[in-house]
N, C-alpha and C positions, 0 to 999 in steps of 0.2 A: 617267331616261326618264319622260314623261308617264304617266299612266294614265287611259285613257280610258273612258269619256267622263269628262271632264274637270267639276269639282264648282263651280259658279259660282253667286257672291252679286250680287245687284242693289241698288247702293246710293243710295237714293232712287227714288222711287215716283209721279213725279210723269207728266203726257201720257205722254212719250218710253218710258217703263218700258212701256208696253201694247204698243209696236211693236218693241220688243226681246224681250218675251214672245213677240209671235210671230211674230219672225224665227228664235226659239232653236229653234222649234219644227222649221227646217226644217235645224237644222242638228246630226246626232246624236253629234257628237264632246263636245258641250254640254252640261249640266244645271243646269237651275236647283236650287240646292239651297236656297236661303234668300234671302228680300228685308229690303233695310233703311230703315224711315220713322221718323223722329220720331212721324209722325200716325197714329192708329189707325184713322181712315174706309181711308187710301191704304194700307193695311197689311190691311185687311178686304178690298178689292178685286181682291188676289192670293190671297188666301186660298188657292183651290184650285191655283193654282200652286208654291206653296210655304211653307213657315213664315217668319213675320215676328215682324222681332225690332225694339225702338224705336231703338238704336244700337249701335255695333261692340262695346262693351262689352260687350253680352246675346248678341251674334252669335257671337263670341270664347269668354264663358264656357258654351257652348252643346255645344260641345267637336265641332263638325260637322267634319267632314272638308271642306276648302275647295282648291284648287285658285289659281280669282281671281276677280276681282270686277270689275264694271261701274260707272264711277262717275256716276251721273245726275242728282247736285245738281246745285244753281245752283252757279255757276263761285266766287264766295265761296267755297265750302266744297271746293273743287278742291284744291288743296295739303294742308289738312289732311287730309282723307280719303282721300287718293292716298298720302301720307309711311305714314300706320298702317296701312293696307294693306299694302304692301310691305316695310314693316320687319317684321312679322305674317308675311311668307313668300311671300305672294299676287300674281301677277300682276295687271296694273289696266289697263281699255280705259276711256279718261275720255273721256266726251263732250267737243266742240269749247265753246266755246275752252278749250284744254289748263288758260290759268290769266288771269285778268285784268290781272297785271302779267309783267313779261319776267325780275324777279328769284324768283317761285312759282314760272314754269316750269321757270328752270335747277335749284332746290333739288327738283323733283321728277322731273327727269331725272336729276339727281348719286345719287340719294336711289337710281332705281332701280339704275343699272350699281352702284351700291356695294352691293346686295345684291342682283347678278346677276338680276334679275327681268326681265320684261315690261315697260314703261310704252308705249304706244300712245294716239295722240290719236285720238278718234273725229269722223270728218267724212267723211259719207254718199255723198256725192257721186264722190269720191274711186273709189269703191266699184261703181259703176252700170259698166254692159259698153259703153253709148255713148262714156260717157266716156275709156274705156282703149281703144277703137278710133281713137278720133278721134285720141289720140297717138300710136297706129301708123299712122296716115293723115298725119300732120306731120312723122313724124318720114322715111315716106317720101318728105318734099318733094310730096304730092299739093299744094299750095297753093305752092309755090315758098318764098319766103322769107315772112316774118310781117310785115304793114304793119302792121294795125290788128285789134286785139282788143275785143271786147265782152262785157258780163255784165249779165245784168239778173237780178235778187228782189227783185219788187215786186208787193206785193197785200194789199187793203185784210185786217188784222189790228187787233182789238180791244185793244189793249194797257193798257186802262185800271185792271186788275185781274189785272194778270201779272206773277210776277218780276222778268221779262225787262226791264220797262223799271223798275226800282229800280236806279237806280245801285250805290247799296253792296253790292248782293246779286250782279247781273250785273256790272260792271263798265263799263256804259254803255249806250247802245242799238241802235238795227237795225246800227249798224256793228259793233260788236264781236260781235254775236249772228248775225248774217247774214253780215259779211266776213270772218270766219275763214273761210269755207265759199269767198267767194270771192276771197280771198287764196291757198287752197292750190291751189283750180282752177289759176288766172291761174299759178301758178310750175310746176304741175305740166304744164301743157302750153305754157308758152312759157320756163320758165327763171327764173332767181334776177332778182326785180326789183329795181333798181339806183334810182330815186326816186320821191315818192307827192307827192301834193298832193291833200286832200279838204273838203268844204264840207258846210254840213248845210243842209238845207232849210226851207223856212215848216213852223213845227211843226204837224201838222195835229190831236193828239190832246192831252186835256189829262194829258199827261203831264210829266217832268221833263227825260224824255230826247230825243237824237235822235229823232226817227222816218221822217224822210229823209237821206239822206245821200248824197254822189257822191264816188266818188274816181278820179283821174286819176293814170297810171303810166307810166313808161317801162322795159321791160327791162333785163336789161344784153343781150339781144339786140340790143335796138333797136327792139321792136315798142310803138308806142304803145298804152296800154289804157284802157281805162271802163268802172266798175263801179257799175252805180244798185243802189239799196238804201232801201226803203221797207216800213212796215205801213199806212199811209196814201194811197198809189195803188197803184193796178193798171195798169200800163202792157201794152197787149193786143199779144201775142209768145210766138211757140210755140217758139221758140227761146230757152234761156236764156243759149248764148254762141255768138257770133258771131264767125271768124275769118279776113281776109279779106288774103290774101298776092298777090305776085306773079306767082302763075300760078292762083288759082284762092280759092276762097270754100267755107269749112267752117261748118256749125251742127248745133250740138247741144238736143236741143228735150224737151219734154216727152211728147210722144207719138210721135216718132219721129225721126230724126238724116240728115244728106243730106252732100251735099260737090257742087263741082263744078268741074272745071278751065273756065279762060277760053274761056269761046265753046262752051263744050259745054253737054251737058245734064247734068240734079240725079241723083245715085245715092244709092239710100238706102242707112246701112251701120247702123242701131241700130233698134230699136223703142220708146225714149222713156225715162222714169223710171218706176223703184218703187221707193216707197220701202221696204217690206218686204223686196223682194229684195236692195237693196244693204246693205241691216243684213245681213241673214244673209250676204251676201260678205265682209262686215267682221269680223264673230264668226268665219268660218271662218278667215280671214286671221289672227284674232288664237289661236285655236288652232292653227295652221300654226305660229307664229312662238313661242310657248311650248311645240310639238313638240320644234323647232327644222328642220323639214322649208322652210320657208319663210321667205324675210326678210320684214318689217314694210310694206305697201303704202306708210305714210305712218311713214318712222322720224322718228327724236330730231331732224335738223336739219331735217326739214318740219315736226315740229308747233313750234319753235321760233321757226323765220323767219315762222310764221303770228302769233304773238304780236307780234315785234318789228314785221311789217308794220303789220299794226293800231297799235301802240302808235306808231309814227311818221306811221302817219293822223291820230291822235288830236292828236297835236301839232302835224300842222301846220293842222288846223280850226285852233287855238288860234291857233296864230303866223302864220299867212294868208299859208302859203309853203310853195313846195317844199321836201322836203327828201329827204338821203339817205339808203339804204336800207342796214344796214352789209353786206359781203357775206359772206354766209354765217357769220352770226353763231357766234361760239365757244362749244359745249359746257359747257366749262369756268366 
């Protein structure tokens, strides 16, 4: 049985670490016990949140009583940091993307159930109460059946001095850093997607990677989808996903969420995004599910099929073709 509040390590230090600080803040089942940076600036910065240590070696020999750990590197370092964790004893909530290839993810799925641990993909969105409305809102057929799906994350982003766009570090750019986020959306409220075809845009920053990107999907529902994805425009939409059925028209937005059957009028059913608030839904979710009071908001085949989605984006930019999606890729 857990004991609460439960003793949690933060492993890398980098933006995202400051909005997990204080989401932890609002969630008391939590504590930060210790952060982990290579860097000593990013490791002075938390200072008063908790002791830092340079890597799991000093964290380990430190002898702290640990519970799990958040893993915040860049996605490179996803697999390994996630394997010694959990072999070490500890639960692990890994930021999105789970892993940059589709053979990391499965060795750090296997990696967990083989020593009965936690492993949870972190993807925010996922998390927000519009969002989990809006799938009681579809799944009550308020829109009839699902024609056409829409996603937009697009907004001018500096990338020229960021991980994020190092390939070897992140594993590519706005698609794989951005479309993880809108791969889970897109399955989580319309179902397991069945094929992808994506294209990348006029590069607009002198970087190496994508920084625009479009992908085009078919469910295995049937519902056709669109997902833009840029740090290089801003396409002006209060709404980030748009889904527009047989009896009726749903969006989900930033400051607030609506729906509306055919020939009626807009009902509001959310009050927008925070991002603070859905970290700390997430953290609680993920001590729910190392409770064991609660299953995993986003388990082992969602953070999976989020990888092989992307990874079959990625390929067909290359090969300049649809292609398919395996269904519900195996565990194993």
């Amino acid at each position: 049985m857990a004991e609460f509040p439960l003793q949690i390590a933060i492993v890398g230090a980098g933006g995202i670490a400051t909005s997990y600080v204080q989401a932890m803040r609002q969630v008391p089942s939590l504590h930060l016990a210790a952060l982990v940076d290579p860097s000593p600036p990013a490791r002075a910065a938390f200072a008063a949140d908790a002791p830092g240590f340079a890597d799991l070696d000093a964290l380990f020999a430190a002898g702290l009583r640990l519970d799990a750990a958040l893993v915040l590197a860049p996605p490179v370092h996803h697999e390994a940091l996630s394997i010694r964790l959990l072999e070490h004893g500890l639960h692990v909530l890994c930021e999105k993307p789970l892993a940059p290839t589709i053979a990391a993810a499965r060795v750090m799925l296997a990696t967990a159930r083989g020593h009965n641990r936690v492993l949870m993909m972190g993807s925010k969105f996922r998390y927000t109460p519009d969002v989990a409305a809006a799938k009681a809102l579809l799944d009550r057929q308020c829109c009839g059946d699902i024609v056409m799906y829409e996603n937009v994350f697009c907004s001018h982003v500096d990338m020229t001095r960021r991980w994020n766009a190092h390939a070897p570090t992140s594993g590519g750019g706005v698609l794989i850093d951005n479309g993880c986020h809108s791969v889970d959306l897109a399955r989580f409220l319309l179902g397991p997607i069945a094929r992808v075809q994506a294209q990348f845009g006029r590069r607009a920053q002198p970087i190496t990677v994508e920084d625009t990107a479009r992908i085009l999907f078919t469910s295995r529902s049937g519902a056709l989808g669109s997902i833009d994805l840029s740090w290089s425009v801003h396409k002006e939409t209060d709404a980030y996903v748009r889904i527009h059925g047989t009896a009726g028209t749903l969006e989900v937005g930033w400051k607030s969420s609506r729906w509306k059957q055919k020939g009626g009028a807009w009902q509001a059913f959310g009050n927008g995004y925070d991002k603070i608030a859905a970290f700390a839904n997430q953290l609680r979710n993920f001590a729910g599910a190392i409770a064991g009071t609660e299953l995993p908001v986003i388990n082992d085949a969602d953070a999976l099929a989020s990888v092989v989605v992307v990874d079959c984006a990625y390929r067909s930019a290359t090969e300049e073709r649809w292609l398919a999606v395996p269904f519900e890729p195996s565990l194993g």
